[in-house]
C-alpha positions in Angstrom: 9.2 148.6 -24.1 11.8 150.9 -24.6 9.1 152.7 -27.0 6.5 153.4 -23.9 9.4 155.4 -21.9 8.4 158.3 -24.8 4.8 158.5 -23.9 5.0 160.1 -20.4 7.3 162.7 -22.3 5.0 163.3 -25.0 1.5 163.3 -22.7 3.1 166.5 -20.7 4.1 168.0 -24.1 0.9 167.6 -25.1 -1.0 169.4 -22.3 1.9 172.7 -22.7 1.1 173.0 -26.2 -2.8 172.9 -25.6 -3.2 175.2 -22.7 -3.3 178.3 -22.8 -1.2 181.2 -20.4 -4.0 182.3 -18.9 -4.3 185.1 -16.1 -5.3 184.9 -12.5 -7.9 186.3 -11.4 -7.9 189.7 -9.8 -10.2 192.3 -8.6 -8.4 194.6 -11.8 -9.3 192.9 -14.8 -12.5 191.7 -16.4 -12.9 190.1 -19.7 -14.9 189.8 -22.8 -14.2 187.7 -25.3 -10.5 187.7 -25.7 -10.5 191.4 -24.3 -9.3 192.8 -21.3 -11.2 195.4 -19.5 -9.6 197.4 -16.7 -9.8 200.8 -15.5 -11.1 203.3 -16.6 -13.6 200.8 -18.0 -15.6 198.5 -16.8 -18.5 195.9 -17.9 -22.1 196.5 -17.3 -23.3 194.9 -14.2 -20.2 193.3 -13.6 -19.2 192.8 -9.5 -16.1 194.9 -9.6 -15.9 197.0 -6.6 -12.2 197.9 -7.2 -13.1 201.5 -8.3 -16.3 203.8 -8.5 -18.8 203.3 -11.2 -20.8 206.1 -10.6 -18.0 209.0 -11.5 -18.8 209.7 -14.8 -14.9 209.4 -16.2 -15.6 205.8 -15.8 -16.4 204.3 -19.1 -19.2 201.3 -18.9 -19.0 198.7 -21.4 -21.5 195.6 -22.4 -20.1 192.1 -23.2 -22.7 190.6 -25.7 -23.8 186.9 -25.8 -21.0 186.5 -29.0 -18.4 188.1 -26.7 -18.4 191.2 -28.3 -17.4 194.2 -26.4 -19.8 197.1 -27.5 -19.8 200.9 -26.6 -22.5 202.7 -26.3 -23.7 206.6 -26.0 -26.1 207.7 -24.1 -27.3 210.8 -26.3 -26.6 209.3 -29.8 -28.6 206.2 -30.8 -25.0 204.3 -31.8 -23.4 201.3 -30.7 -19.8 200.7 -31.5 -18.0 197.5 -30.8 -13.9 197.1 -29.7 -11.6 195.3 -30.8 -8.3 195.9 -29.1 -7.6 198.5 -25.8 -4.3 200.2 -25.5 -4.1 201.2 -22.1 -0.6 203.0 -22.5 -1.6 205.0 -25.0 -5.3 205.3 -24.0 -6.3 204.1 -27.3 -8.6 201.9 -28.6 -9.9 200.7 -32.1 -13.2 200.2 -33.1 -15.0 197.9 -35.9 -18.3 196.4 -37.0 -18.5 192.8 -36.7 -20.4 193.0 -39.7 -17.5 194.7 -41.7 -20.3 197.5 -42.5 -18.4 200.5 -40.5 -19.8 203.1 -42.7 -23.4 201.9 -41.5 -22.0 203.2 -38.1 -20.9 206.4 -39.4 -23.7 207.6 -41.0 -25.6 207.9 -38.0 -22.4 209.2 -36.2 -22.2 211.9 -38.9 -20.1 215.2 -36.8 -21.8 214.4 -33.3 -19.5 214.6 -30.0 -17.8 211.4 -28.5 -17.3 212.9 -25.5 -15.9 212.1 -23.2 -13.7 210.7 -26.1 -11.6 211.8 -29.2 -10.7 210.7 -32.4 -7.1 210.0 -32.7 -5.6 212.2 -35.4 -2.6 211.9 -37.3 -0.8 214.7 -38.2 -1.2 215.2 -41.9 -5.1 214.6 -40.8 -7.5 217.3 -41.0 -11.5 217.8 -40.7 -12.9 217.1 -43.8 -16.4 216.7 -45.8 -17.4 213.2 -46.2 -20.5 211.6 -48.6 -22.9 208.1 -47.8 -24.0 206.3 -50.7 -26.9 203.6 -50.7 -25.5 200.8 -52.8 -28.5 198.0 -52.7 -26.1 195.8 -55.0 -23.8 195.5 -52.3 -25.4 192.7 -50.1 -22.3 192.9 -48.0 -22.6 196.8 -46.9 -25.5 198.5 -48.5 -24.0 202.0 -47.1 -20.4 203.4 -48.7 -18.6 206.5 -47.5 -16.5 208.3 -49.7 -14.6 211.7 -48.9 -16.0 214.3 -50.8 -14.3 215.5 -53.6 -15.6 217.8 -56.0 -16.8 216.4 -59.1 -14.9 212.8 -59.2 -17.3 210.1 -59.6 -15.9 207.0 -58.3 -16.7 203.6 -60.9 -17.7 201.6 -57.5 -20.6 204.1 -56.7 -22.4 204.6 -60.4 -25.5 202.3 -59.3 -25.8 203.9 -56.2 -27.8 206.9 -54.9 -26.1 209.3 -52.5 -27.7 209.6 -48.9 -26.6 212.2 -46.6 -22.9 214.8 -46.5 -21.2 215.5 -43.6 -19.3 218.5 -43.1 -15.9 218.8 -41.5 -15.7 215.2 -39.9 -13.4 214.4 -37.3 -12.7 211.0 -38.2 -11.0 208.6 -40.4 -11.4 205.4 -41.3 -7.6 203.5 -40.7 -6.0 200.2 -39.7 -4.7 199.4 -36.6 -1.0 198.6 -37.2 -1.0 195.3 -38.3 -4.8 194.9 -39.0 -6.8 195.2 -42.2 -10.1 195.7 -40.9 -11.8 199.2 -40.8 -11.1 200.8 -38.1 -11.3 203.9 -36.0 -9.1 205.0 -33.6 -10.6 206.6 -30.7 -9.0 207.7 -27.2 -9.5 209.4 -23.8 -7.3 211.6 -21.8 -8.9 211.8 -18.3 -8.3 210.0 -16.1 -4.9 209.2 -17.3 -3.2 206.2 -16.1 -0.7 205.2 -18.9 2.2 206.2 -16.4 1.0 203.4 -14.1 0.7 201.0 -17.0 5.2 202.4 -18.3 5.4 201.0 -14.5 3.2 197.5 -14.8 0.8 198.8 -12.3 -2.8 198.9 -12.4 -4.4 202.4 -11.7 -7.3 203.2 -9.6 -9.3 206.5 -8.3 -7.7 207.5 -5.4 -9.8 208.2 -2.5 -13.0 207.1 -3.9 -12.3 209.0 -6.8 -13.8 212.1 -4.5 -11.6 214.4 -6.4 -11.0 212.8 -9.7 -7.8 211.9 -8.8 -6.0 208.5 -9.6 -3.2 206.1 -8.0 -1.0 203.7 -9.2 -0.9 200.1 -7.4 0.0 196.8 -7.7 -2.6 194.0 -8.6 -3.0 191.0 -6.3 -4.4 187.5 -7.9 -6.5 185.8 -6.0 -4.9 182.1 -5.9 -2.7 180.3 -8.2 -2.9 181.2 -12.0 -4.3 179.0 -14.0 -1.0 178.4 -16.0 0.5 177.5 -12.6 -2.1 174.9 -12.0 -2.0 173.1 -15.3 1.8 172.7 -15.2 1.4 171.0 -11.7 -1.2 168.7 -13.0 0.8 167.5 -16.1 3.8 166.6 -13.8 1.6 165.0 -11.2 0.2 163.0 -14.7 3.7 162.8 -16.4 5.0 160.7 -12.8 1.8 158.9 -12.6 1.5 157.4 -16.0 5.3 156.7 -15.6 4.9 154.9 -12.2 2.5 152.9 -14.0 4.4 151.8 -16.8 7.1 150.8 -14.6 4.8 148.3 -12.6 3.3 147.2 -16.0 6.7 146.3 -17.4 7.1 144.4 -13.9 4.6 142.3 -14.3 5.4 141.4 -18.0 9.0 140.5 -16.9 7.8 138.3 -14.4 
C-alpha cells in the first residue's frame, strides 16, 4: 500500500506540469493566438471599451480563424501578419505565414507605413532593391535581391526579374533569436514604453481628447486562471488521498 501514498503526489504534479500560467482577464489585454494585444492596438470588433477606437493613433488589428494577427493599410492593398509586440520598445516584427515575405514586399515596394516606421540600424541605409519571378520555386515564386550592379546571383539564373525599387526603407532581418524573415517595424505616438519600465498599462487620458496618454494600473477581473488550477489540484490531491485512506480501511478490516 505503501506504493498508493505516491499517487496523490504524482496526480498534483501532473496537473502543474500540464497547465499553463495563464493571465486573468482584464479590460487591458486581448489576445490572438499566443499574442497579446494592448494599447495602442486593439482587435477588430473586439468589446474593449478601455480606450478610444476612433482616434486614429489607435492601431486596429484582425485576429484570423488560424489565430493569426494581421495588419492591414487602408490605402495600400497589403496585409501583414505579427508575430511578436514589444511594447517597451514599440516594436514589432512582422512575417508571412507562408515564409513568402518578398511576396509582401513587392507590392510594398517604397510606399508609406504611416503611421509606422521601419526600424533602422545604424549601418542601415536606403537602398535599391530587385524582385525576381522564380516559377521553379514552388515554395516562394517571388525573390528579392538588393541591387547590385552587374552580379548575377547562381539562385536567380532561371528566373526573370519583375519590378526595382528605388531607395527602400526596409530590410529584411531576424528578430533576435528568430530565423524567420522578418521586418521590424515601430511607432512613436502615442508612446507608452515609460508606463510599460513601470509595469503599468497605458491609456489615453481624458478620452484621448488631446492625444494625450496615462499610465495606470490593470485590474483582473476574478481569480487568474493559474490561481484556480492550483486550488483544484489540492482540493484533488486531499480528495484522492482521503480516499485511499478509507480504501486501505476497509482492506485491513
Amino acid at each position: 500500500m505503501a506504493n498508493f501514498h505516491k499517487f496523490p503526489f504524482l496526480v498534483t504534479l501532473l496537473f502543474l506540469l500540464l497547465g499553463k500560467p495563464v493571465t486573468s482577464k482584464n479590460q487591458c489585454t486581448e489576445k490572438c493566438g499566443n499574442l497579446q494585444i494592448q494599447f495602442p492596438f486593439h482587435l477588430k470588433n473586439s468589446n474593449n471599451n478601455n480606450f478610444n477606437h476612433t482616434n486614429p493613433q489607435v492601431f486596429e488589428l484582425s485576429c484570423t480563424n488560424k489565430d493569426e494577427t494581421m495588419l492591414e493599410f487602408p490605402t495600400i492593398p497589403l496585409q501583414l501578419f505579427i508575430k511578436r509586440i514589444d511594447y517597451k520598445t514599440q516594436m514589432f516584427q512582422i512575417y508571412d505565414p507562408k515564409n513568402c515575405l518578398a511576396r509582401q514586399l513587392l507590392k510594398l515596394g517604397n510606399l508609406s507605413v504611416s503611421p509606422f516606421q521601419f526600424h533602422f540600424h545604424e549601418f542601415n541605409i536606403q537602398r535599391n532593391v530587385s524582385f525576381f519571378r522564380c516559377d521553379s520555386n514552388k515554395d516562394c515564386s517571388v525573390q528579392q535581391r538588393e541591387s547590385s550592379g552587374d552580379f548575377i546571383d547562381p539562385e536567380l539564373v532561371s528566373c526573370r526579374k519583375v519590378s526595382e525599387v528605388l531607395n527602400v526603407g526596409w530590410m529584411i532581418e531576424e528578430w533576435e533569436d528568430d530565423v524567420t524573415e522578418s521586418l521590424i517595424m515601430e511607432w512613436s505616438k502615442p508612446n507608452c514604453s515609460l508606463c510599460e519600465i513601470q509595469g503599468k498599462k497605458c491609456k489615453w487620458k481624458n478620452g484621448g481628447k488631446n492625444s494625450e496618454i496615462e499610465c495606470f494600473v490593470c485590474k483582473s477581473d476574478g481569480i487568474a486562471k493559474s490561481t484556480v488550477l492550483l486550488i483544484t489540484a489540492g482540493m484533488l490531491h486531499s480528495f484522492i488521498y482521503l480516499l485511499l485512506v478509507i480504501i486501505r480501511n476497509v482492506s485491513f478490516k
